[in-house]
TORMI-481480 format. One record per residue (C-alpha): x, y, z; residue number from 1; residue in three letters. Coordinates in Angstrom, 3 decimals, m for minus. Layout:
+----------+----------+----------+-----+-----+
!        X !        Y !        Z !   n ! res !
+----------+----------+----------+-----+-----+
!        X !        Y !        Z ! NUM ! ALA !
...
+----------+----------+----------+-----+-----+
This chain:
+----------+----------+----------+-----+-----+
!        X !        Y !        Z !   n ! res !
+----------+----------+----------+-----+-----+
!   41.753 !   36.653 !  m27.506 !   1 ! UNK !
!   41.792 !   34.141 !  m30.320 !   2 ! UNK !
!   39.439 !   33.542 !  m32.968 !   3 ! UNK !
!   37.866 !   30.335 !  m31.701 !   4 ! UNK !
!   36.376 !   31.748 !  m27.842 !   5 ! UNK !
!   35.178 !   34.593 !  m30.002 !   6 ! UNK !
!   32.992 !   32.498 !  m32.095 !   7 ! UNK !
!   31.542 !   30.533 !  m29.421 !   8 ! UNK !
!   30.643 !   33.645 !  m27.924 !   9 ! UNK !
!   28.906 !   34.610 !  m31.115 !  10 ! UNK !
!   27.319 !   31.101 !  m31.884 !  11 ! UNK !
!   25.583 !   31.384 !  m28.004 !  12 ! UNK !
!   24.475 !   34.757 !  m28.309 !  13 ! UNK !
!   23.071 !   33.865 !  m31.791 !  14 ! UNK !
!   21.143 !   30.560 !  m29.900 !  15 ! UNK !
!   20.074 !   32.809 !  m27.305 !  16 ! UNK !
!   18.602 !   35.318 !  m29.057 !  17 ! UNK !
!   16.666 !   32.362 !  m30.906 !  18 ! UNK !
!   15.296 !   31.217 !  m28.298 !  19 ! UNK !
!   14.435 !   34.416 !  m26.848 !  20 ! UNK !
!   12.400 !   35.465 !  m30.058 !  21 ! UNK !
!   11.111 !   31.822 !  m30.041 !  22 ! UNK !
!    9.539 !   32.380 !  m26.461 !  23 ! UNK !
!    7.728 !   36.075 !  m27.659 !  24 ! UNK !
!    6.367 !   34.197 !  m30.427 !  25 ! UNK !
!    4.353 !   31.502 !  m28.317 !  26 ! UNK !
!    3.190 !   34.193 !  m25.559 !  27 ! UNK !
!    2.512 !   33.674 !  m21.927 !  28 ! UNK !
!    2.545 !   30.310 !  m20.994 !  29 ! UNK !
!   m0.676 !   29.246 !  m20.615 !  30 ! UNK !
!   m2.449 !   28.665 !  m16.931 !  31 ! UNK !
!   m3.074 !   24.895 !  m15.792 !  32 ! UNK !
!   m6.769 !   23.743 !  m15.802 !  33 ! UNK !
!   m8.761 !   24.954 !  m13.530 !  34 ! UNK !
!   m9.752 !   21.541 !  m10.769 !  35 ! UNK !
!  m13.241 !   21.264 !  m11.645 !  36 ! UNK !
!  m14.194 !   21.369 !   m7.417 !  37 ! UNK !
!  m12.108 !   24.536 !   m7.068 !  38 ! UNK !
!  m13.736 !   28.108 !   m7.198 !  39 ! UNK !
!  m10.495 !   29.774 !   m7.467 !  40 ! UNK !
!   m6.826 !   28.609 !   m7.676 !  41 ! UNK !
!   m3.985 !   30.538 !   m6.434 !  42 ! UNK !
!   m0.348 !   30.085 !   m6.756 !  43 ! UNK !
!   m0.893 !   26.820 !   m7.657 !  44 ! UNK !
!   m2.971 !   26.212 !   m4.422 !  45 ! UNK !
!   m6.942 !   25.161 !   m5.498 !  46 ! UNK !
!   m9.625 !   26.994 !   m2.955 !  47 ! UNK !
!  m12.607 !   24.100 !   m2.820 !  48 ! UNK !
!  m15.997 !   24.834 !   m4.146 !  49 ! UNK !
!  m16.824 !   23.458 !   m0.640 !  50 ! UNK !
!  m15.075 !   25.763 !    1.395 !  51 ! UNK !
!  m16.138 !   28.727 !   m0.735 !  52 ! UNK !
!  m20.233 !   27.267 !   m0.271 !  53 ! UNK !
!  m19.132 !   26.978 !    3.987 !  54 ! UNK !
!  m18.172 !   30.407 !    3.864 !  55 ! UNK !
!  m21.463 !   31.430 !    1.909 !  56 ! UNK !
!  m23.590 !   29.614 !    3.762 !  57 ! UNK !
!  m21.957 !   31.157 !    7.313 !  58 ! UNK !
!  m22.142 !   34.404 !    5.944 !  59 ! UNK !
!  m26.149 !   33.843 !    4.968 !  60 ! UNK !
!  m26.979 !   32.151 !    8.470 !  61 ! UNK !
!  m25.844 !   35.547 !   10.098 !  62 ! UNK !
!  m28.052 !   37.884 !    7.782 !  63 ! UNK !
!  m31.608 !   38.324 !    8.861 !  64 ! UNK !
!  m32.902 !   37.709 !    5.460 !  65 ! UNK !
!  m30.737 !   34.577 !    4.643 !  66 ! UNK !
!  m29.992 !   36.517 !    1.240 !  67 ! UNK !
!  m26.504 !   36.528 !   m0.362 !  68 ! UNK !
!  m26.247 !   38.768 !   m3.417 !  69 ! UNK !
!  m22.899 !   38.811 !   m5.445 !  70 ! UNK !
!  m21.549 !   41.652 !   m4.323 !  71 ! UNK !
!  m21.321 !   39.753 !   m0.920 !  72 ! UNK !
!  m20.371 !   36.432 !   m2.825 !  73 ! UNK !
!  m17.615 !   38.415 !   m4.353 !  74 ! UNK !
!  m16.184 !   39.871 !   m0.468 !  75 ! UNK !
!  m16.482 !   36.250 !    0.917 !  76 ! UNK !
!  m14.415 !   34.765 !   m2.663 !  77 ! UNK !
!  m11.861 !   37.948 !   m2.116 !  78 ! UNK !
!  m11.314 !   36.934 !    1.615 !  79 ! UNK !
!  m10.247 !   33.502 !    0.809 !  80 ! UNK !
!   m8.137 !   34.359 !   m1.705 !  81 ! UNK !
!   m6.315 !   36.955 !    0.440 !  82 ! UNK !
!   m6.636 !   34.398 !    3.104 !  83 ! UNK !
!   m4.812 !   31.921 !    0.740 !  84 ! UNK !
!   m2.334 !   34.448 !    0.463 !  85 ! UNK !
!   m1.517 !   35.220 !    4.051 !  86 ! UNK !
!   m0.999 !   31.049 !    4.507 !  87 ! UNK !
!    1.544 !   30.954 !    1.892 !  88 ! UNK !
!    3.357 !   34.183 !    3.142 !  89 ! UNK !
!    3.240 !   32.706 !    6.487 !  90 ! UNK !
!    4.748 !   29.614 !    5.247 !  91 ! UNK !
!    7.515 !   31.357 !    3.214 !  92 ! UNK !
!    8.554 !   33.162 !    6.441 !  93 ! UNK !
!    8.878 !   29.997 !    7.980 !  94 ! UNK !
!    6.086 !   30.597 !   10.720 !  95 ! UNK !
!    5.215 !   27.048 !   10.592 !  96 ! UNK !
!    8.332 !   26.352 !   12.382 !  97 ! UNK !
!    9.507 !   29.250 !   14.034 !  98 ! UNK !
!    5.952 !   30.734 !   15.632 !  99 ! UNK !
!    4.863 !   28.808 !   18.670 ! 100 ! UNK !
!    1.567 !   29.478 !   18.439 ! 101 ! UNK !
!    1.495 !   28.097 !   15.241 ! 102 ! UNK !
!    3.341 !   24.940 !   15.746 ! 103 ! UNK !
!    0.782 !   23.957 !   18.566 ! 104 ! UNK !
!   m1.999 !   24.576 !   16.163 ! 105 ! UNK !
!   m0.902 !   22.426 !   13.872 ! 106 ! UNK !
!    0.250 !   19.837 !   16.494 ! 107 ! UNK !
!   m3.219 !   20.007 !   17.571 ! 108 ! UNK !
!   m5.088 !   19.936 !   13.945 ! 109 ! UNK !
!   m3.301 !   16.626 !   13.506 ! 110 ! UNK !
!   m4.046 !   15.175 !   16.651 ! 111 ! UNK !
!   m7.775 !   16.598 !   16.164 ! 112 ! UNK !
!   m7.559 !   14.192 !   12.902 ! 113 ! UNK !
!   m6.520 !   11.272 !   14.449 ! 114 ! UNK !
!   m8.800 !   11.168 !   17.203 ! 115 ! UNK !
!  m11.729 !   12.205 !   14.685 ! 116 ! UNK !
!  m10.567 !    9.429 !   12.594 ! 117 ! UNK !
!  m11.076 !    6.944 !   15.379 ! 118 ! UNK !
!  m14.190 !    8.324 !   16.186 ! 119 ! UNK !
!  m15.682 !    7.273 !   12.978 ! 120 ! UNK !
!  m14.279 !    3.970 !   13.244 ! 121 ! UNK !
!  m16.857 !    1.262 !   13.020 ! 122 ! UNK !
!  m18.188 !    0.086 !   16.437 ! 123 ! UNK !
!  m16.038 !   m2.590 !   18.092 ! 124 ! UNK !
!  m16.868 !   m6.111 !   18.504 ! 125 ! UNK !
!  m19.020 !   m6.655 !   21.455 ! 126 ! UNK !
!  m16.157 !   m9.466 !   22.913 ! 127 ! UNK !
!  m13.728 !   m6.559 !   21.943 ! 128 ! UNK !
!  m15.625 !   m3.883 !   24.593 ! 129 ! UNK !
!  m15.961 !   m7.127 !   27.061 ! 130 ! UNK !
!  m12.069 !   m7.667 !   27.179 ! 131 ! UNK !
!  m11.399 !   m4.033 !   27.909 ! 132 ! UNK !
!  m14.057 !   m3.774 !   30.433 ! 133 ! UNK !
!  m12.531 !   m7.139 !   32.326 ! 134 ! UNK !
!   m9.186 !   m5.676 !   31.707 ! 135 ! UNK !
!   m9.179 !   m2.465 !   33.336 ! 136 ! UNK !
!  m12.388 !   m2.967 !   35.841 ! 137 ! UNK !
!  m11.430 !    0.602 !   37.520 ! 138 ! UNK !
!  m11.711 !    2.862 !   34.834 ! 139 ! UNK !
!  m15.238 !    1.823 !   35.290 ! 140 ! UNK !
!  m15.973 !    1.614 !   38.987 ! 141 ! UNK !
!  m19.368 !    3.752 !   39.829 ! 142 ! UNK !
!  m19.030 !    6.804 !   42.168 ! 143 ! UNK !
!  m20.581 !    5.702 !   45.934 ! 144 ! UNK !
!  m24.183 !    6.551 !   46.339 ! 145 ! UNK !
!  m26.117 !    6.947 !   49.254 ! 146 ! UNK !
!  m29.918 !    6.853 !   50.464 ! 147 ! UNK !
!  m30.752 !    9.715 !   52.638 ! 148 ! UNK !
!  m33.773 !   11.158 !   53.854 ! 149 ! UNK !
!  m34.020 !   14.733 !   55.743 ! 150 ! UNK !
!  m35.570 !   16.911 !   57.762 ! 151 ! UNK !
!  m35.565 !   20.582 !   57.328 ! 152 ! UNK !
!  m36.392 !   23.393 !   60.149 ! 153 ! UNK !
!  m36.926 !   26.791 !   58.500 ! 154 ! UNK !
!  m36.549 !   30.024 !   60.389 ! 155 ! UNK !
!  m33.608 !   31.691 !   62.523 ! 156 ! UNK !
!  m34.679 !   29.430 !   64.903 ! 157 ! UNK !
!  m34.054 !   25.976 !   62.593 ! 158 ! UNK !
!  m30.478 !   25.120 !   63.993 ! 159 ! UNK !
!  m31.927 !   25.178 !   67.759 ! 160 ! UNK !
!  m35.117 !   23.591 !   67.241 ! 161 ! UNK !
!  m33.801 !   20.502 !   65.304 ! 162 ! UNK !
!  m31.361 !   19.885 !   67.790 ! 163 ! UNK !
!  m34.032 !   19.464 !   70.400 ! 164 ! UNK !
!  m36.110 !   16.993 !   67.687 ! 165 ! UNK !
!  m32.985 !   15.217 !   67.411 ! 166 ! UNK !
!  m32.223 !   14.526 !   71.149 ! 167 ! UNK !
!  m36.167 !   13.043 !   71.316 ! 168 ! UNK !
!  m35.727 !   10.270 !   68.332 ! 169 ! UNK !
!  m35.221 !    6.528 !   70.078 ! 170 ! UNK !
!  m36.361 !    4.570 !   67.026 ! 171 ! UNK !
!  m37.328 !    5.077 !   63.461 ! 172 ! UNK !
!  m40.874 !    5.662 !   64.323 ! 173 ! UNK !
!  m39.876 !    8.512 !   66.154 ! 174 ! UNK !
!  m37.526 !    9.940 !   62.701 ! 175 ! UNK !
!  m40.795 !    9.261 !   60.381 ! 176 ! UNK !
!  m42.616 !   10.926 !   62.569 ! 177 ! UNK !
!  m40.597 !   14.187 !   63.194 ! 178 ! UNK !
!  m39.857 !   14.394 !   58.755 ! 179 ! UNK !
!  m43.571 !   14.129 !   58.385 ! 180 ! UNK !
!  m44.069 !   16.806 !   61.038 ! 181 ! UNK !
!  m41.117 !   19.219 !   60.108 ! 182 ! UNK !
!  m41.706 !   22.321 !   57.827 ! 183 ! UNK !
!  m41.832 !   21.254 !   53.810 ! 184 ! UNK !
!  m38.146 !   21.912 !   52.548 ! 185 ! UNK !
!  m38.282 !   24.680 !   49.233 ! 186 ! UNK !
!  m36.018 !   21.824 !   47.527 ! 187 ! UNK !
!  m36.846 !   18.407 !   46.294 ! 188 ! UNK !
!  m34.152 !   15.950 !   48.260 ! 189 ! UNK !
!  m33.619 !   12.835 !   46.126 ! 190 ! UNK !
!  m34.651 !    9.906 !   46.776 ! 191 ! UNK !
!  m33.046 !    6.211 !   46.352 ! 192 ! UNK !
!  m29.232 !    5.616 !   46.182 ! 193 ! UNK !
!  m27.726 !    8.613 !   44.482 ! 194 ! UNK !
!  m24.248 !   10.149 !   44.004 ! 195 ! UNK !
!  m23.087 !   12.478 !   46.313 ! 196 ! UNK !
!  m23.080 !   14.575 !   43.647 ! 197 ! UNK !
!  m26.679 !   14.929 !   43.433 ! 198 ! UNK !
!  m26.967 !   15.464 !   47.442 ! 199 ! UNK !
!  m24.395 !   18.134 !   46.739 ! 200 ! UNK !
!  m26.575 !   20.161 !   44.356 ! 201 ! UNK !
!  m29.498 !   20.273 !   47.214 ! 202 ! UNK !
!  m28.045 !   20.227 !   50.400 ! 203 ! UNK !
!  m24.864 !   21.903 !   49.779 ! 204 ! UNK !
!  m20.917 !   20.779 !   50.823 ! 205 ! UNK !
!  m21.177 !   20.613 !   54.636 ! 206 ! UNK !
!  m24.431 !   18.220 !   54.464 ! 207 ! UNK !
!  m22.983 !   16.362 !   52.040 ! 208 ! UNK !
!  m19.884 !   15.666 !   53.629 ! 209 ! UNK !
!  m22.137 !   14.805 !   57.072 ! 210 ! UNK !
!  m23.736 !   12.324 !   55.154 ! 211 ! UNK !
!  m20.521 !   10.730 !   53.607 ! 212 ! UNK !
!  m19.455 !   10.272 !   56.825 ! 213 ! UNK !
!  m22.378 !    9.000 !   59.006 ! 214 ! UNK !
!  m23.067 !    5.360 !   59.374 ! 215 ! UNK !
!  m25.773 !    3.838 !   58.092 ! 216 ! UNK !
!  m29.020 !    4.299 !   60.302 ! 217 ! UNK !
!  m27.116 !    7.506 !   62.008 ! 218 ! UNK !
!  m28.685 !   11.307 !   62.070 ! 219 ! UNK !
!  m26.598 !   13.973 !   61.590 ! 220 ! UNK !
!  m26.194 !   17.446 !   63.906 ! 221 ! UNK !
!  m28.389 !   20.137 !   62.931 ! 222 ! UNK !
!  m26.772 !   21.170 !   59.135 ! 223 ! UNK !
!  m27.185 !   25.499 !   59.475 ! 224 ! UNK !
!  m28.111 !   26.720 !   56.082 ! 225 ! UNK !
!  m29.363 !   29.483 !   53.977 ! 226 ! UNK !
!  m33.197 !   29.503 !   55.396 ! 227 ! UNK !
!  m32.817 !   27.244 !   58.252 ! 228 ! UNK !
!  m31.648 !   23.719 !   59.125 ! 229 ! UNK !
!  m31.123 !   20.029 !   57.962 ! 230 ! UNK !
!  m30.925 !   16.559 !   59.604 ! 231 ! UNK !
!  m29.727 !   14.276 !   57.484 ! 232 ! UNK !
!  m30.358 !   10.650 !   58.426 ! 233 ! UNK !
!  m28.604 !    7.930 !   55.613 ! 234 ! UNK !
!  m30.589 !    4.963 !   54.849 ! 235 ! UNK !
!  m27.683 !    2.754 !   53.083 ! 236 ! UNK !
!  m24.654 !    3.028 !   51.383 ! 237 ! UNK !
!  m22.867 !    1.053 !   48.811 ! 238 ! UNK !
!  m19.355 !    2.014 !   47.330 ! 239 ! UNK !
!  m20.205 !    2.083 !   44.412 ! 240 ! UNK !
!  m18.495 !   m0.806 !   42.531 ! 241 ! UNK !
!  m17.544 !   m2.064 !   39.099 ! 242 ! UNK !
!  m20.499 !   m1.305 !   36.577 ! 243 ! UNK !
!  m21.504 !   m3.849 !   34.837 ! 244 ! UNK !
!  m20.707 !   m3.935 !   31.198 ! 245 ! UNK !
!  m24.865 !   m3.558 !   30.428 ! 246 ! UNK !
!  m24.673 !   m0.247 !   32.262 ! 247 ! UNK !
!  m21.129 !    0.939 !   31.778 ! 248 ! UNK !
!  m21.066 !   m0.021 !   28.096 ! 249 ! UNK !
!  m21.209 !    3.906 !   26.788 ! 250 ! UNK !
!  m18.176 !    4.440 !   29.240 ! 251 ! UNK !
!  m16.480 !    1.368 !   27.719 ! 252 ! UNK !
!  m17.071 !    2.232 !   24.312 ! 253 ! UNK !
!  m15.405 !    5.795 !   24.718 ! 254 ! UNK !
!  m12.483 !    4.304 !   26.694 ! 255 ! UNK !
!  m12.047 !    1.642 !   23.353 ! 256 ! UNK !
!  m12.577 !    4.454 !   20.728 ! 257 ! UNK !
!   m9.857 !    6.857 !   23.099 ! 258 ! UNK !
!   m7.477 !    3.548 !   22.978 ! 259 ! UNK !
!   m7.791 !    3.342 !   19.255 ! 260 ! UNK !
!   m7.195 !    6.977 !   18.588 ! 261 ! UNK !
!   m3.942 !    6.398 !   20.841 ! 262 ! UNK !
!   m3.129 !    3.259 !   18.806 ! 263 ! UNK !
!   m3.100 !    5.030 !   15.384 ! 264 ! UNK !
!   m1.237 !    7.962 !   16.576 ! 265 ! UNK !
!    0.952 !    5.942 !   17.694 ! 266 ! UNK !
!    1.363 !    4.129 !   14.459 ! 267 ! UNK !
!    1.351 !    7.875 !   12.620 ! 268 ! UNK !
!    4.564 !    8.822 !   14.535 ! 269 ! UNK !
!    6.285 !    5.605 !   14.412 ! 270 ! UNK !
!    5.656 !    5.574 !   10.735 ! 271 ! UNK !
!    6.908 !    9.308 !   10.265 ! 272 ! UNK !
!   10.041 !    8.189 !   12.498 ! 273 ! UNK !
!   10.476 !    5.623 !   10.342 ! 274 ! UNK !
!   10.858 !    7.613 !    7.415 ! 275 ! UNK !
!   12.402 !   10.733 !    8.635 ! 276 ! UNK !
!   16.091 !   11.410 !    9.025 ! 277 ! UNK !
!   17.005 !   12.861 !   13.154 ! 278 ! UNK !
!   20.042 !   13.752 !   13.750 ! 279 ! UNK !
!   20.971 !   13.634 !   17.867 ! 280 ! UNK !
!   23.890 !   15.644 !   18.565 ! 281 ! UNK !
!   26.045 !   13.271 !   20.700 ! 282 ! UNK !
!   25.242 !   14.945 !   24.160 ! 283 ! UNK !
!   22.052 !   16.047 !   23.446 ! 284 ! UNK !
!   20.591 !   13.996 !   26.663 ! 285 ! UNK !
!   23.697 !   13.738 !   28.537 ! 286 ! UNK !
!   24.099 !   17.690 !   28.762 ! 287 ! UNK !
!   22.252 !   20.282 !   31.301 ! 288 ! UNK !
!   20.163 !   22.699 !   29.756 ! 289 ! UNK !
!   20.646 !   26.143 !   32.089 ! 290 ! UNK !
!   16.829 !   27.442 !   32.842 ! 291 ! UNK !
!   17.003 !   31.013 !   31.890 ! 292 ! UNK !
!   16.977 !   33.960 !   34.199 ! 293 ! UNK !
!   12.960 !   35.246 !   34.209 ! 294 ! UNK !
!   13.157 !   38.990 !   33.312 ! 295 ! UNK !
!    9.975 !   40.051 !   35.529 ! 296 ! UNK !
!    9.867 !   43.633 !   33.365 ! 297 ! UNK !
!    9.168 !   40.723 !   29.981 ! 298 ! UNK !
!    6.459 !   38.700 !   32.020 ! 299 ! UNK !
!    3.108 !   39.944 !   30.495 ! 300 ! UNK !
!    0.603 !   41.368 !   32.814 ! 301 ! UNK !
+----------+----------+----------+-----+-----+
């Protein structure tokens, strides 16, 4: 080896072993500042002093005597940190990409974002909420509602005796008088046009479906129930309708703040389109994917 590569060698080791000594002589480097809202930092990644007081104040609101000494304010700072730890294992293993479970959660925290974003979005315009009430009129449409009155037969006994009120009624004089004769139902029927939904509740599926189905002014066959029996007599009808904007203007305002909350996620994803780089492979949509064979002894019971 000649005399030249041999004192480079010795020139590098020489600067090496300079800087080396150098690097003793300073110490440790010296930590970053502590962010004045963070209660702890680790591996570069600041805990909030707001998410360590969240943590205190669920732990306090589950102790009888509200009372948080430090040896519990120390547990709750030690399971954040460790907490803080597991997240950045889990992201050096890669589980934000490979774990399903994972990947939904976070699809789902995002979303959660967007749509709380648009919920806090200041209240619309009142020509804004009229437009999209005119322009989709059926996303508001009322449910039908019906007037019905009853009468109710208690006893084994109901089902046969209301058939034989039934066959005597000619006129409504004749139903007034047989409701204000019959036995005093243990429910309260409602009264005035109301949802089915509401007959449902009190008279239960098969008079509710008699009464969807009557005309106006008819009486239903005896209705056999728990107790006894109904006749169910409908008063009026209407199908419901488009609600007004007045009265449908809490509906409207939800359908406007869902439609923004779509709007800016769709902006979000055109935006991260925009600036990401996808690579299709040339068949990607062209080509079959085979569905796999289910293994029944891997489906979880």
């Amino acid at each position: 080896m000649s005399a030249r590569p041999l004192w480079l060698l010795g020139v590098g080791a020489a600067v090496g072993a300079a800087l080396a000594s150098l690097g003793l002589a300073r110490g440790p480097r010296p930590a970053p500042p502590m962010p004045a809202d963070a209660v702890a930092v680790v591996n570069g990644a600041p805990i909030a002093r707001a998410t360590y007081a969240a943590a205190l104040a669920a732990v306090a609101g589950d102790r009888r005597d509200g009372a948080v000494d430090p040896a519990v304010r120390q547990r709750v700072l030690d399971r954040l940190i460790e907490e803080e730890l597991l997240v950045q294992r889990g992201l050096a293993l890669g589980l934000a990409r490979l774990d399903p479970r994972v990947r939904a959660d976070l699809v789902a925290a995002v979303l959660g974002e967007v749509v709380a974003d648009a919920a806090l979005a200041p209240t619309p315009a009142p020509a804004e909420l009229a437009a999209l009430h005119d322009a989709e009129p059926e996303r508001f449409r009322r449910a039908p509602r019906l007037t019905v009155t009853t009468a109710w037969f208690a006893g084994l006994d109901g089902e046969a005796r209301a058939a034989a009120a039934r066959a005597t009624i000619v006129d409504d004089a004749g139903w007034a008088a047989l409701r204000g004769g019959g036995s005093r139902p243990t429910v309260v029927v409602p009264t005035g046009a109301v949802p089915a939904s509401a007959l449902l509740d009190v008279l239960g599926p098969t008079a509710t479906r008699a009464a969807l189905t009557l005309p106006v002014g008819a009486i239903s066959a005896p209705v056999v129930t728990s107790g006894g029996a109904w006749l169910v007599r409908v008063e009026a009808r209407d199908d419901g309708g488009v609600a007004a904007l007045a009265d449908a203007e809490p509906e409207v305002l939800a359908a406007w703040r869902k439609r923004e909350g779509d709007r800016r996620l769709r902006a979000l994803l055109d935006d991260e389109r925009r600036a990401a780089r996808i690579q299709l492979a040339p068949a990607a949509l062209a080509a079959p994917v085979a569905a796999a064979e289910v293994d029944v002894d891997e489906v979880p019971r």
